[in-house]
N, C-alpha and C positions, 0 to 999 in steps of 0.2 A: 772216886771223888764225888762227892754230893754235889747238889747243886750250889748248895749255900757254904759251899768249901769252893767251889768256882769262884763264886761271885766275891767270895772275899779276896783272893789271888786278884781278880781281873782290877775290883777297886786298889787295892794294893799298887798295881803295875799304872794305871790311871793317874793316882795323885803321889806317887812313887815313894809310899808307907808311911806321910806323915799329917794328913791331914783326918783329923776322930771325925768331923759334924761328916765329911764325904764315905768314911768308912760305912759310920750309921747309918745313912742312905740307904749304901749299897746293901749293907744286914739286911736293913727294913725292905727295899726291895725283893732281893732276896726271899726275904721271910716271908711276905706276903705272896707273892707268886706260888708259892711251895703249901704256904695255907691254900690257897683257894685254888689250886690244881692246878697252874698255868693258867697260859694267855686265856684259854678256855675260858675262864672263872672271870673274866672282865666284863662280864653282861651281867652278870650275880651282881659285882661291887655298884654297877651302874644302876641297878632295880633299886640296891639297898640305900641308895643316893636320895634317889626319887623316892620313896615309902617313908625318910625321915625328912622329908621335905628341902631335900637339895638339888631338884629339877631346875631350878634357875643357873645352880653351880653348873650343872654338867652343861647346860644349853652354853655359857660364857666358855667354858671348858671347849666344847665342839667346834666354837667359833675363834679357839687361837688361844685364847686366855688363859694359860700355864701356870699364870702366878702361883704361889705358895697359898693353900688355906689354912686361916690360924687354926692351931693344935684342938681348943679345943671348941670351934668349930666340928673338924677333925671328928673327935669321940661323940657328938652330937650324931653326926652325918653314918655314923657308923653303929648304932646304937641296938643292940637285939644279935649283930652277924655273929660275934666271937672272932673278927676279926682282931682287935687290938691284943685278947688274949691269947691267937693261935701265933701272933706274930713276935710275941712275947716272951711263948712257950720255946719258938723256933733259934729265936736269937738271942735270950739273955740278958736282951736291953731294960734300961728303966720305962713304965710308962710315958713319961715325958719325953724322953728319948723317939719313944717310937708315933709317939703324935707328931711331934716336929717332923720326924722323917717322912711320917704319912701323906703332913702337909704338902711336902716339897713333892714327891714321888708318885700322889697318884694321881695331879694335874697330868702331868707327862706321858701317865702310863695312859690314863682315860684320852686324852688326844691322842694318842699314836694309836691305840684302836679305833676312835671310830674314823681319825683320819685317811687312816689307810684299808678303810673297808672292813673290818674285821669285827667290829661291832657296830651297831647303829646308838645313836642316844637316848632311845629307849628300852636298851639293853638285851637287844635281839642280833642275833648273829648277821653278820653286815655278807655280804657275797664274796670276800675277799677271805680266805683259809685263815686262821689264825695262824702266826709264827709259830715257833718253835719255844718255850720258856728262854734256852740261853740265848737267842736270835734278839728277844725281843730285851732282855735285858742289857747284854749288848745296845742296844739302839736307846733304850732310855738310859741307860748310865754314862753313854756317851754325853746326853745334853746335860745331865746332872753335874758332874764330875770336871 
């Protein structure tokens, strides 16, 4: 079973197969993590924050600030990675699909890294191991979902 064959099961069993905006999530989740290699990759998304001029986002991010960023924000902040298209490739979603999702999912994902040591806010490995991809999906799908 793949990863993003997991992750669809686990939201499924989460919001007990009736809710699409939480499934998307969990896709986009999902998908992105599997683009950018695992929890690993969460210093790369953090750089790419900072080079399109979203260092203020991550700083608000670091310091608790979860909210959703609007979508397209989002494609702004992401701009040059090939993230929205690797994410796209992965899960089949609409672009708008997968911006809303991004919005919601990588406040979460960028706080649970650098809160838990595993990244710093300048996108440098924090002292703390990275989790495991299903460890850490688990843990943000939890607050999502």
């Amino acid at each position: 079973m793949s990863i993003f064959d997991a992750v669809t099961k686990l939201a499924s069993e989460f919001t007990g197969g009736g809710d699409s905006s939480s499934a998307d999530q969990s896709a986009v989740a999902s998908g992105l993590l599997d683009h950018i290699g695992g929890s690993a990759g969460l210093g790369s998304l953090i750089q790419t924050f900072q080079q399109n001029g979203g260092g203020g986002i991550i700083q608000d991010i670091a310091s608790g600030n979860t909210s959703a960023i609007d979508p397209n924000q989002v494609e702004s902040l992401l701009a040059g990675s090939g993230v929205l298209d690797g994410v796209a490739a992965r899960t089949g979603l609409s672009a708008d699909q997968i911006k809303s999702g991004l919005g919601s999912v990588l406040p979460m994902l960028i706080n649970h890294g650098i809160s838990n040591g595993h990244v710093t806010a300048d996108g440098q490995p924090g002292d703390t191991p990275a989790p495991d991809t299903g460890s850490l999906l688990s843990s943000v799908l939890g607050k999502l979902l």
